[in-house]
C-alpha positions in Angstrom: 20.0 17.6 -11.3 16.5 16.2 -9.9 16.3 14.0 -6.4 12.9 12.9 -7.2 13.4 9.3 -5.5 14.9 11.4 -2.2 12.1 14.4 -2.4 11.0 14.6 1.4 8.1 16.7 -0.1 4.9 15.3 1.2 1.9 18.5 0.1 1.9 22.0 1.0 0.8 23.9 3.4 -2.5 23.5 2.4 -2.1 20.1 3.9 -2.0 21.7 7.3 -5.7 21.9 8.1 -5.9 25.4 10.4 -9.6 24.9 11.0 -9.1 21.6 12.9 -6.3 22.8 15.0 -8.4 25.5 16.0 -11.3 23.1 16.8 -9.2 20.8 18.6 -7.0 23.5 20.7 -10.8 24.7 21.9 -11.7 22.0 23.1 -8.4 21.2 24.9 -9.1 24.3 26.6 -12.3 23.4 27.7 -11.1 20.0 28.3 -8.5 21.4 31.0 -11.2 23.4 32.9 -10.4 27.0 30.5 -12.5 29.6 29.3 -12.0 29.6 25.5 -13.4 33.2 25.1 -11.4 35.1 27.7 -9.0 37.7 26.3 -5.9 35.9 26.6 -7.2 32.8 25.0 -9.0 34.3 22.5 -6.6 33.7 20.0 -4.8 31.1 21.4 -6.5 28.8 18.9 -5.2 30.9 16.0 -1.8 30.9 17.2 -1.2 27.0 17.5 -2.8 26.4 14.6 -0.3 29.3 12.6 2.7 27.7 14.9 2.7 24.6 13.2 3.3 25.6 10.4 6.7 26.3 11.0 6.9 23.9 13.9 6.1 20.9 11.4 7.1 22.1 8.7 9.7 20.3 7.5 6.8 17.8 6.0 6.3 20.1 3.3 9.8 20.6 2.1 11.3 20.0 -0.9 14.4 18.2 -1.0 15.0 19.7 -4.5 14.5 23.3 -3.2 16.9 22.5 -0.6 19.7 21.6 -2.4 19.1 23.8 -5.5 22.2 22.1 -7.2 24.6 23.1 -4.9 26.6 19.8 -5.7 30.2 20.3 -6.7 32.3 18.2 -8.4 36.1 18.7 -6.3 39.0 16.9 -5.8 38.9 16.2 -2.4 38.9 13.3 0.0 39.3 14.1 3.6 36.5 14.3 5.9 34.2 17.1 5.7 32.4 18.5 9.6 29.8 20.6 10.1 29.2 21.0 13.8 27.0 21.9 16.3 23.8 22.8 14.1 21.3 23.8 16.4 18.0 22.6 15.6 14.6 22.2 17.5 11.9 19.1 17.1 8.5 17.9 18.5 8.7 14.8 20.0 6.0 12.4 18.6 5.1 10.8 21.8 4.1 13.9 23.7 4.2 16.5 20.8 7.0 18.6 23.4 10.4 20.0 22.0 13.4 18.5 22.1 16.4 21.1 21.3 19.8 20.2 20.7 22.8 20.1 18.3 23.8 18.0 15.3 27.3 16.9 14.1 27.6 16.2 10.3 30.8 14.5 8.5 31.4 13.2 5.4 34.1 11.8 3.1 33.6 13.1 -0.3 33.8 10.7 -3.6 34.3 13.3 -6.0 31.1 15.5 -5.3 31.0 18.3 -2.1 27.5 20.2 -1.0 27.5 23.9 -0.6 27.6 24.3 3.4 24.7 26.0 3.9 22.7 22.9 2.7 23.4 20.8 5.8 21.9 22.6 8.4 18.9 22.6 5.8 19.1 19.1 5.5 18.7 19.1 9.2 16.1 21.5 9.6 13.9 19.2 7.1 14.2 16.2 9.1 14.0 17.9 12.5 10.9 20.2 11.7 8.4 17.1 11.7 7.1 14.9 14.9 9.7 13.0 15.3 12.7 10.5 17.7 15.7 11.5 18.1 17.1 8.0 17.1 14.9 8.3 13.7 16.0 11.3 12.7 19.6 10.7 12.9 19.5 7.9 10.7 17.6 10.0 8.2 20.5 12.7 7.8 22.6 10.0 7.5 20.6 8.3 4.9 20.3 11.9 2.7 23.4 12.4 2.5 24.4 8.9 2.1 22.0 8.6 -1.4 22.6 12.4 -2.4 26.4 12.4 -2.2 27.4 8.5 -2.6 30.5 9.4 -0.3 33.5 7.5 1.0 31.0 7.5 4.4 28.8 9.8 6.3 28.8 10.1 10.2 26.1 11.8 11.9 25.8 12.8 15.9 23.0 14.0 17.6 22.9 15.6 20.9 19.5 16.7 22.6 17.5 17.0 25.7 14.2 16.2 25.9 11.7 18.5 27.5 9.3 14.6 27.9 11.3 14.0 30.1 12.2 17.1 31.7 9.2 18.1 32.6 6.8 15.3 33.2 8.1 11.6 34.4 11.3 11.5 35.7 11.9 15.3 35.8 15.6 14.8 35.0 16.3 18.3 33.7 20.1 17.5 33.3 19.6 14.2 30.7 21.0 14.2 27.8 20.4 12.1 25.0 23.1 11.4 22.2 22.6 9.0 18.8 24.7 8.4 15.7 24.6 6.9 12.9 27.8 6.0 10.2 27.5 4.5 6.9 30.8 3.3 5.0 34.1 4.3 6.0 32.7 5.7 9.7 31.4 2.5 10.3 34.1 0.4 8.8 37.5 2.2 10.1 37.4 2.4 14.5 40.7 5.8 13.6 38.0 7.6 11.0 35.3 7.3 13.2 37.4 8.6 16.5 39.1 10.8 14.3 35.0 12.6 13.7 34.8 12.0 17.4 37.6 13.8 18.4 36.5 16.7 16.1 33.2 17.2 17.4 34.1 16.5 21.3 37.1 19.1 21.2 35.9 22.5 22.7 32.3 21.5 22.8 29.7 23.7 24.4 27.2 22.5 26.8 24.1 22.6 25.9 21.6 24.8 27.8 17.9 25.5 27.4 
């Protein structure tokens, strides 16, 4: 079964222009008052360049690959939770990380997704510049078109190293966002019910 109208695919990595970063991390270092050919920033240039790659590189995935029909058609109708996926991001305003956890629930219609896809899912939408609020509404929104559940509830819990280490230096902020389509939005008990679930036994989070 094809997803072509939810295919997150946008190139390959030949879309990631190495020669430019390298350029551009040069003259950052120059910019900052650096010496571009001393030997421990000799490479440094190289390294970005091959680090975004996997930093950003959920732009280059392919929905399709992803799920790799792992769709299942089951007879089941309570609320499905994957919880605490860990997952990293670049913030888009400052291009720094922000690392946190993701909760995922849904309420199947007939069709389940093998588990390992989730944190997938995540990983695509997370491995791009990117806000925290965005982001959450994506998952929500894949899952919402791929599966056509009952409802999908997504929570995402992160801290932002923006603001940790520049501006307000508040190292202990957290930031949480959610998103719920159907039955999470529409029933308060299913969507304390998730709550509960995701709340109960909880580990901090810690950089």
């Amino acid at each position: 079964m094809e997803f072509d109208d939810m295919n997150e695919k946008d190139g390959n990595d030949g879309d990631i222009d190495n020669a430019a970063i390298e350029a551009a991390v040069t003259k950052i270092l120059n910019a900052v008052g650096e010496d571009p050919q001393r030997e421990g920033l000799q490479l440094t240039p190289r390294r970005v360049a091959r680090m975004y790659h996997e930093l950003l590189g959920g732009y280059t995935m392919d929905s399709n690959a992803i799920i790799n029909g792992a769709l299942f058609e089951v007879k089941y109708d309570e609320m499905v939770i994957v919880r605490d996926i860990e997952f990293y991001s670049m913030c888009e305003h400052h291009m720094l990380p922000f690392i946190g956890r993701a909760h995922v629930a849904y309420i199947p219609d007939g069709k389940v997704l093998g588990l390992s896809k989730i944190p997938r899912i995540v990983d695509m939408y997370a491995r791009r510049l990117q806000v925290q609020e965005r982001m959450t509404r994506q998952i929500a929104d894949f899952l919402r078109d791929l599966l056509k559940p009952q409802g999908v509830a997504v929570v995402v819990e992160a801290m932002h190293l923006c603001s940790m280490m520049r501006g307000v230096k508040k190292h202990d902020a957290r930031m949480t966002t959610s998103a719920m389509h159907g039955a999470f939005r529409a029933n308060l008990a299913t969507r304390q019910e998730f709550l509960a679930h995701i709340s109960r036994g909880a580990a901090p989070l810690q950089l």
